[in-house]
Every structure is written in C-alpha cells, then in structure tokens.
N, C-alpha and C positions, 0 to 999 in steps of 0.2 A: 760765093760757095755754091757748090750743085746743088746741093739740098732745099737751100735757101729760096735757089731759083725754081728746082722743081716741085717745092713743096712737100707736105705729109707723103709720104709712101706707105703702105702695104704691104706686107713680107711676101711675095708668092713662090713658089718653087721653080727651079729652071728646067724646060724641057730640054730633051735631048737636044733638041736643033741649037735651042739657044747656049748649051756647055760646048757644042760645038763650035759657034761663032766666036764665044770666050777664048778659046782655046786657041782658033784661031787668027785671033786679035793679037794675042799675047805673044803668039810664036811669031808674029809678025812684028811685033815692038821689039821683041827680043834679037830678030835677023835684023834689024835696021840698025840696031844699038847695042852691040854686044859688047862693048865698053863699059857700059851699064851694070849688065848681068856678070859678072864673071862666077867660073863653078861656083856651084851651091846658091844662088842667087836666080831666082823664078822673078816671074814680071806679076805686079799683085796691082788689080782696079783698085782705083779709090773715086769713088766709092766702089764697094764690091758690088758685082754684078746679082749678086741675092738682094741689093737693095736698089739698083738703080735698072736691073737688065737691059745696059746697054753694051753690047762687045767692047766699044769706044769709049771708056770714058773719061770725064773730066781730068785726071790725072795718073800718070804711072808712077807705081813705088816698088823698086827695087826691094825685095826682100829676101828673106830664108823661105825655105819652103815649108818648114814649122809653123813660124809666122803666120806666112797665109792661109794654110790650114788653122790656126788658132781662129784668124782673122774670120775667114768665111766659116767655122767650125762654130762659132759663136749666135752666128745667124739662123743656123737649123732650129735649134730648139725655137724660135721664135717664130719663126714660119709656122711650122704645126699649129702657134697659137694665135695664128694669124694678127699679128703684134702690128705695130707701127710704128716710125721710126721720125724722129723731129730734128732728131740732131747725132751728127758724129763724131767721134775724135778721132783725128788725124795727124801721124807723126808724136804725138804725146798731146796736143795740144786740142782743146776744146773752143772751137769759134760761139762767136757771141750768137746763139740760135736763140731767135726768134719768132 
C-alpha cells in the first residue's frame, strides 16, 4: 500500500501549480480510459492528492463527483490542523496499517 510505503504524512495544502498537475493527471487518465469514466463519473486519486501530492498516484478510482468532493472535502478540515495521516480506507475496506 502507498501509505505504508510512504510512511506518516502531513496534511499540507495544494498550491496552485500543484491542483493544476491533478487536474491534469486526471484529465489525462480520463482521455486514455474513457471506458472507465462514463457521464457523471470524474477520475478520483487514491490516495487523494491532499495526502499524497502526487498528480500520479498509486491508484485510479472511478467515481461520482460527490464522492470525490466528499472524499477530498474530508481532508480540509484537517489540513488547517495540520493533522496526520497513518492509515486509509479504500473502497470500503481498511488495510492492516501499521
């Protein structure tokens, strides 16, 4: 698991440049794989990029776009408190964190 591998993280905020790389990522997983995506269906990091800031990361999940607002909407308030993060749940399912 990413996390696992990358260890404790930090919540930090994303800068402009970096929502743009997201963005870019996304719309680029989405052109490559629009099978995937079909209407109403956005391309959601997992982990999200408020926890991992990478454009690329470990895994794509097809979602709603509520969803992933829910999803990365979860992560603000923790940021502000600049919180930390050991473990995620993904898919409904909780890995053995360590």
């Amino acid at each position: 698991h990413w996390l696992r591998k990358a260890g404790l993280q930090k919540l930090q905020k994303r800068t402009d440049a970096q929502q743009k790389a997201n963005r870019a990522a996304a719309d680029a997983e989405k052109a490559a794989h629009p099978e995937r995506y079909p209407r109403g269906t956005v391309v959601g990091h997992v982990p999200d990029t408020g926890i991992s800031r990478e454009p690329n990361p470990g895994k794509w999940l097809p979602m709603t776009d509520a969803a992933n607002s829910k999803a990365g909407g979860a992560i603000g308030p923790a940021v502000k408190n600049g919180a930390t993060v050991d473990c995620l749940t993904i898919d409904g399912k909780k890995p053995d964190c360590k």
